[in-house]
N, C-alpha and C positions, 0 to 999 in steps of 0.2 A: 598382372594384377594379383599375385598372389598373396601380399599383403593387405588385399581391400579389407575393410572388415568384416565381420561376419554379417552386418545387416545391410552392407552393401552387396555381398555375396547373396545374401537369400533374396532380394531386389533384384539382381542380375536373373538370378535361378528360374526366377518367377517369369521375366521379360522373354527367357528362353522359350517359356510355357505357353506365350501367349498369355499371361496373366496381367494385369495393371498392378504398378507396382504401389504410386503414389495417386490414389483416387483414383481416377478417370482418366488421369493420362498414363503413359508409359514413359518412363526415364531413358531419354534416347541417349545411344551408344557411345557420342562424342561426349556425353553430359559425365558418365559413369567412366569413359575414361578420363577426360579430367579428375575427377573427383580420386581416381587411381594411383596419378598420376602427381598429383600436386596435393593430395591432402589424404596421402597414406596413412595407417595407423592413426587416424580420428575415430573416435566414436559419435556417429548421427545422433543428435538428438530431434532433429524436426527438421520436415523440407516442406516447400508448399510451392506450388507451381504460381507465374506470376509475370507481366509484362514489363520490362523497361526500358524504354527509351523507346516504344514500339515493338520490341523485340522481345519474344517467349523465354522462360528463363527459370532456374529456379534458386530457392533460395533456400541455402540450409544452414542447421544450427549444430556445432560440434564443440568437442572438448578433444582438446589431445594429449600427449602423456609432460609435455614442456608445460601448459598451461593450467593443468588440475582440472577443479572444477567449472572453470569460466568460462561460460561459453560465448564465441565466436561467431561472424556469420561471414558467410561469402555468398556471391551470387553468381549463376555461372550461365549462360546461354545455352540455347539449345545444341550451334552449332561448337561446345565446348570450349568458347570463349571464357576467361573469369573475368564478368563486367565487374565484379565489387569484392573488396574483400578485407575485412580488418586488418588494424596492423595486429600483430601476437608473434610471441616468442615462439624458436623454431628449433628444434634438436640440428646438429651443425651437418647429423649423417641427410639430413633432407633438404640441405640447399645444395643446389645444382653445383657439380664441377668448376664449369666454369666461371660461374659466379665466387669461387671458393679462392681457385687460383688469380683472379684478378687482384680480389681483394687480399689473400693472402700475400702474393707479390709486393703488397705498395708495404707492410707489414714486416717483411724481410728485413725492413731498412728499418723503419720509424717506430715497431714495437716495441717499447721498454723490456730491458732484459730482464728475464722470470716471470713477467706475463704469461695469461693463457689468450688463449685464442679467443676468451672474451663470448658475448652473446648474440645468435642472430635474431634477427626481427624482420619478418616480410611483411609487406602489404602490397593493395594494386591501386596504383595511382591512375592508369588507365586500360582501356580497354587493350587486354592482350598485353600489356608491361608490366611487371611485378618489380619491386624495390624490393633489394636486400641491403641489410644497414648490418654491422659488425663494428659491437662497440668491446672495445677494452680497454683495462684500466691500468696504469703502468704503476710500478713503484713509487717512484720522485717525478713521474715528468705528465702526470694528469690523466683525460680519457682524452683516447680517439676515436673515432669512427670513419667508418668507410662505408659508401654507397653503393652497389652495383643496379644497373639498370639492365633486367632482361628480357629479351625479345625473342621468341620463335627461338630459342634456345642460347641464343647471341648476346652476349655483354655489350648494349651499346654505350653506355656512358658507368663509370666513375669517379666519383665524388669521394675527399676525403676531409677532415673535415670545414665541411663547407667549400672548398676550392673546388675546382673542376680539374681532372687529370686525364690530359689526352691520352685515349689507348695506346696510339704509336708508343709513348713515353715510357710507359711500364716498365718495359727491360729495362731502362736507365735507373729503376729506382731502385733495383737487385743490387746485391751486396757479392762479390765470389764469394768473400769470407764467410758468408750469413747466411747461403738460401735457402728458400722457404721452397719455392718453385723453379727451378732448374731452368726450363723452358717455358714460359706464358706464351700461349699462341695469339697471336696479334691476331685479332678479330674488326675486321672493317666497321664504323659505324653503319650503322642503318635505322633510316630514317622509319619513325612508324606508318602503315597505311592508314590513311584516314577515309572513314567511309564518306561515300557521296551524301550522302542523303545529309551526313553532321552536318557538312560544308554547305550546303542548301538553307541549310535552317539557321546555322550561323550570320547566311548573307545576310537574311529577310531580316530575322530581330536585329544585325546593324542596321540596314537602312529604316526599319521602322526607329532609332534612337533618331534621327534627323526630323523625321516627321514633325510637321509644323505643328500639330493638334500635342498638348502636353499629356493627355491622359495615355496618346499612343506611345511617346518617347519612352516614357514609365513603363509600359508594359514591354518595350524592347528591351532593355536594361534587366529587366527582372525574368523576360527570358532567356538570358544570359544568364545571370546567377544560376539562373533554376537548374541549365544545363551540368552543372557540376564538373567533374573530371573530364566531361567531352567540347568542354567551350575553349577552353587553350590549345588543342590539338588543330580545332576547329578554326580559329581566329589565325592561329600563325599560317594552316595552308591555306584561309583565304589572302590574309597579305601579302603573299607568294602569287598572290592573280592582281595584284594591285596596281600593274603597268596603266594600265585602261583606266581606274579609279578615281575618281576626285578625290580630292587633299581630304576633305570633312569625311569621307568615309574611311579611308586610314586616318584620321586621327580618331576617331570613336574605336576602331581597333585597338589603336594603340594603348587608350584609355581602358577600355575592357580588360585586356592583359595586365595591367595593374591593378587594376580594383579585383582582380580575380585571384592576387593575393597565394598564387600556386608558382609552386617551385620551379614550374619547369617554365616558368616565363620570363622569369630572370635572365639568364643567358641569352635566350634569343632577345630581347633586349636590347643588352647590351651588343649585340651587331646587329640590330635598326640605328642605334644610335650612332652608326660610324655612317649611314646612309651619306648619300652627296646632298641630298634635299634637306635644306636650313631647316623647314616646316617637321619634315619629318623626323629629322635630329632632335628638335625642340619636346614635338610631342614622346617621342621616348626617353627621352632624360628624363620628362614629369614623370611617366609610368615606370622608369625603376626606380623614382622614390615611394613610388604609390604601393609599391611591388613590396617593398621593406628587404630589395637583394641587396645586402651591403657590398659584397662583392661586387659590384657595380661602380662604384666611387673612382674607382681610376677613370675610367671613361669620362665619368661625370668632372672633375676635377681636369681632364685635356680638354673639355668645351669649354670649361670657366678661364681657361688659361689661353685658348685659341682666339689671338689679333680679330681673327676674319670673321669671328662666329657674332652673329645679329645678337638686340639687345636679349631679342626673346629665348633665344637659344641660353642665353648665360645667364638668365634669371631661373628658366627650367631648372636648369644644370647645375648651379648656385644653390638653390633651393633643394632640390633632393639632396645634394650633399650633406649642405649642413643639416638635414635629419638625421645623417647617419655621422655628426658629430666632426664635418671638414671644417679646417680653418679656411681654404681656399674658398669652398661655399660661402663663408661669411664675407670674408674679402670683395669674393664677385657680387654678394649683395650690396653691401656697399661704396663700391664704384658706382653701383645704376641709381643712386640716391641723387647724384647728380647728374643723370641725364638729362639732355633737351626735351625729353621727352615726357611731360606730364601722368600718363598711364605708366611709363615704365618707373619712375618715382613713386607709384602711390603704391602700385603692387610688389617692389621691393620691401618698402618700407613694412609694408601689412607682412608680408613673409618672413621678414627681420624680427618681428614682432610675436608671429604665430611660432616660430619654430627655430628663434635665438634666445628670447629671454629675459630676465634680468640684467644679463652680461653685459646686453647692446643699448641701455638705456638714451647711453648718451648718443646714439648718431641716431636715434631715434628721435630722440625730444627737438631737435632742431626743424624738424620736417614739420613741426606745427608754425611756423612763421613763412610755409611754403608761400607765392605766390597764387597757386590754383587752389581752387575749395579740395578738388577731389584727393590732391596730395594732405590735405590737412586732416580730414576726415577721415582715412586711412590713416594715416598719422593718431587720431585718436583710437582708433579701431586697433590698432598692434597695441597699443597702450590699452586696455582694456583683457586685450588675451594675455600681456605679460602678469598684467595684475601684481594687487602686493602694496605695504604703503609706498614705497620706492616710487611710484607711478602717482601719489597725491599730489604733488607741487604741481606737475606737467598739466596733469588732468585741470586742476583750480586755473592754469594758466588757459586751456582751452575753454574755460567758462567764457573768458573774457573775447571770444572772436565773434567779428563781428557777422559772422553768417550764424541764424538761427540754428541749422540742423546741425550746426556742429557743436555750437553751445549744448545743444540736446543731448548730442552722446557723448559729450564729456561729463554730464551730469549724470547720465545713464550708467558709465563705465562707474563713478564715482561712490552710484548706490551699491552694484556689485559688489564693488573693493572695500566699499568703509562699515556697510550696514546698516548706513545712517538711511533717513527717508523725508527729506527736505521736500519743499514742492521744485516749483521748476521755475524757480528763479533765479538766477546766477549767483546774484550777490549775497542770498544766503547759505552759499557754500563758500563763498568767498569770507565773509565775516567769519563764518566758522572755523575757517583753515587758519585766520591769525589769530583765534580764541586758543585754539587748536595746538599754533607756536607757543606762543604767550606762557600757555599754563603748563608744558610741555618741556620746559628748560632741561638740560640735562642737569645733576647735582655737579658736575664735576666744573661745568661754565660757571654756575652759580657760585660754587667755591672760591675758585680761580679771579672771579670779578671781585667779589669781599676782600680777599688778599689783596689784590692790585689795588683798592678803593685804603685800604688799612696802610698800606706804604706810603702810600700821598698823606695820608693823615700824619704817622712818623713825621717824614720828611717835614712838614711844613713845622710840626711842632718844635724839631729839632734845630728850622729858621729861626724861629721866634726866642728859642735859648741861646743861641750864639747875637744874637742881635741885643740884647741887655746884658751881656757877660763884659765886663771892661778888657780893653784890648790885653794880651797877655795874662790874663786873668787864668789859673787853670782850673777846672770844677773840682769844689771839696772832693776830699776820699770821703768815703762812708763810714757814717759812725757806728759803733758797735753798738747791737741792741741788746742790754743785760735782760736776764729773765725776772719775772719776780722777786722770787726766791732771793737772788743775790742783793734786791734792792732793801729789802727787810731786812736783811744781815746788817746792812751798814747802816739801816734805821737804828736797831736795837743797841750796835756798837758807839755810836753819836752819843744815845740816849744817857747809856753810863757811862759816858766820857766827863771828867772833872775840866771846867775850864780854867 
């Protein structure tokens, strides 16, 4: 600790003494060595002691010499855990070895030549795991970054950018020609521990999201959110006990892990999604579209493509794709447009809708002549989130059906889109729409019709000369038109002519 600072030195000094360093409590040993250890050369500006998540902790505020005057905070347990900790720049002498050689390794190969080593950036995404990110910027060939994930001293994951790179794989990405790292020690992944008590409190707020009373579902849900960095850790080892489970409580899992919007849910994901269980497949293709892990698309795109896979499965699977911009997604949505299946027709089409576009108008608009209300009404309901005039003809057309509530929301989609603020009569959005054509002509039709209307005219006029012209007859030439001038000349000349 010889580097601590000086007012973490005189805090120590004092702990020696029997003195209280921070108020009333004393800075226990694991806390200060942390603080040692992982946020050397900082200057403290403020600590306050502080519970979270249950657990005694404190919470300090620094500046160090990468970041100037901005301060930072982390928060560290008592037992020398770092529960929380900004991201902030990091001089490169203070991230770990091993973190250094992983990422320098992938580097050896993929960094633009005459690059530097670029900037690191830590933070802790969870408890006991710190992310290191190393971004650099090449020449000609853009930024990279790379990830390391470290645990109790251990690289467990590597990310570059965005892809996932199995540790095994490392030495393969070495150059002889180029190395950065001679040897990178292959380090096993390892799984993080997850406290009991997380996974306890995880179970209870899922199964309170089941609960039949609405006001309890809500607060299950929102004590999830609340959970933070500790509910993905929590959620993935509970559905690791999921043998026992009903389906509805892994799928609210699986849902939590997308709506939870963290990186580290991505991946695992993506291997729920290969599960043997149709149900369970289904509900994880919705959650890594939920997720926003593009890197996920392949998987999702083999359930859009797989013979065997249920309609639910390829509507899931269909749908997060095309969030992240699949032609296969679109495709698979549009096969289930003609399903036997009424529900799987109305929910394609609305998904086609919410999250194709303008693009898909056309295999849209036919679904408003579906046989079922419910397909139609979703049918207007996609038309309403595409919005735009593109969607007024379709919309005027669903005035006319003959079930009320859909009349309703085509009139409703119509206020949206146009502005306008009719009552709720059909036919006066319908009068309007041909007011609407009418006066609306483009100029270039308008042109185009006068031309063609002006030819018929010629032409006829040109019948009516050939028809009084005697047979063989040819038309006079044209006679020359003298100007004045010359006609006065030969006035004048006539005039003094002697006869």
């Amino acid at each position: 600790m010889k580097h601590a600072n000086r007012l973490l030195a005189v805090c120590l000094l004092g702990m020696l003494a029997g003195r209280p360093c921070w108020g009333e409590d004393k800075l226990p040993e694991a806390v200060a060595q942390a603080l040692a250890e992982h946020f050397d050369r900082v200057t403290i500006k403020r600590v306050k002691a502080k519970a979270k998540d249950g657990v005694k902790a404190f919470e300090f505020r620094f500046t160090d010499e990468a970041n100037g005057e901005k301060e930072y905070k982390a928060v560290i347990g008592a037992d020398g855990k770092i529960l929380e900790e900004e991201p902030r720049r990091l001089l490169e002498a203070r991230v770990p070895k091993t973190v250094r050689d992983a990422c320098l390794a992938y580097y050896g190969v993929k960094q633009p030549e005459g690059s530097e080593h670029g900037e690191w950036v830590t933070s802790t995404q969870a408890v006991g795991v710190r992310n290191y990110v190393l971004k650099t910027v090449g020449k000609s060939e853009g930024t990279y970054e790379a990830e390391c994930v470290l645990k109790d001293n251990a690289v467990t994951a590597l990310t570059v950018n965005g892809k996932a790179i199995a540790l095994e794989d490392l030495a393969k990405t070495q150059q002889a020609s180029k190395p950065v790292v001679k040897d990178t020690p292959q380090v096993p992944a390892q799984e993080p521990e997850i406290d009991p008590d997380v996974v306890r409190k995880v179970r209870k707020l899922i199964k309170s999201t089941l609960a039949e009373d609405e006001k309890a579902r809500e607060e299950g849900w929102k004590g999830l959110r609340d959970m933070g960095n500790l509910a993905v850790p929590g959620l993935l080892a509970l559905y690791k006990q999921t043998e026992n489970i009903p389906p509805d409580l892994v799928r609210s899992i699986l849902i939590a892990l997308g709506d939870s919007k963290d990186v580290r849910a991505g991946p695992a994901l993506v291997e729920i999604a290969k599960d043997k269980n149709p149900v369970t497949r289904a509900a994880a293709a919705r959650a890594i579209g939920a997720s926003n892990y593009k890197q996920g698309v392949a998987v999702l795109e083999a359930i859009v493509d797989d013979p065997k896979a249920t309609e639910e499965e390829v509507r899931f699977a269909a749908t997060s794709a095309l969030r992240f911009g699949s032609a296969k997604g679109v495709d698979g949505l549009k096969r289930l447009l003609t399903s036997k299946d009424p529900g799987t027709r109305a929910r394609a089409v609305f998904d086609l809708g919410k999250h194709g576009g303008k693009a898909h108008l056309e295999a849209i608009t036919p679904l408003l002549k579906d046989t079922d209300v419910g397909v139609r009404m979703d049918a207007v309901e996609a038309l309403a989130r595409v919005g735009g005039k593109e969607t007024f003809a379709p919309l005027i057309e669903g005035t006319k059906d003959a079930e009320y509530k859909i009349r309703s929301a085509a009139m409703d989609a119509l206020r949206a889109a146009t502005g306008k603020s009719f009552g709720n009569q059909p036919q006066e959005w319908q009068e309007w729409w041909v007011k609407e054509q009418t006066s609306k002509k483009e100029p270039a039709e308008e042109t185009k019709q006068k031309e063609e209307e002006l030819k018929v005219i010629e032409a006829k006029q040109g019948e009516k000369i050939e028809e009084i012209r005697p047979p063989g007859l040819q038309p006079p030439l044209p006679q020359p038109n003298p100007d004045k001038k010359t006609e006065a000349k030969k006035e004048e000349k006539n005039e003094g002519r002697i006869p």
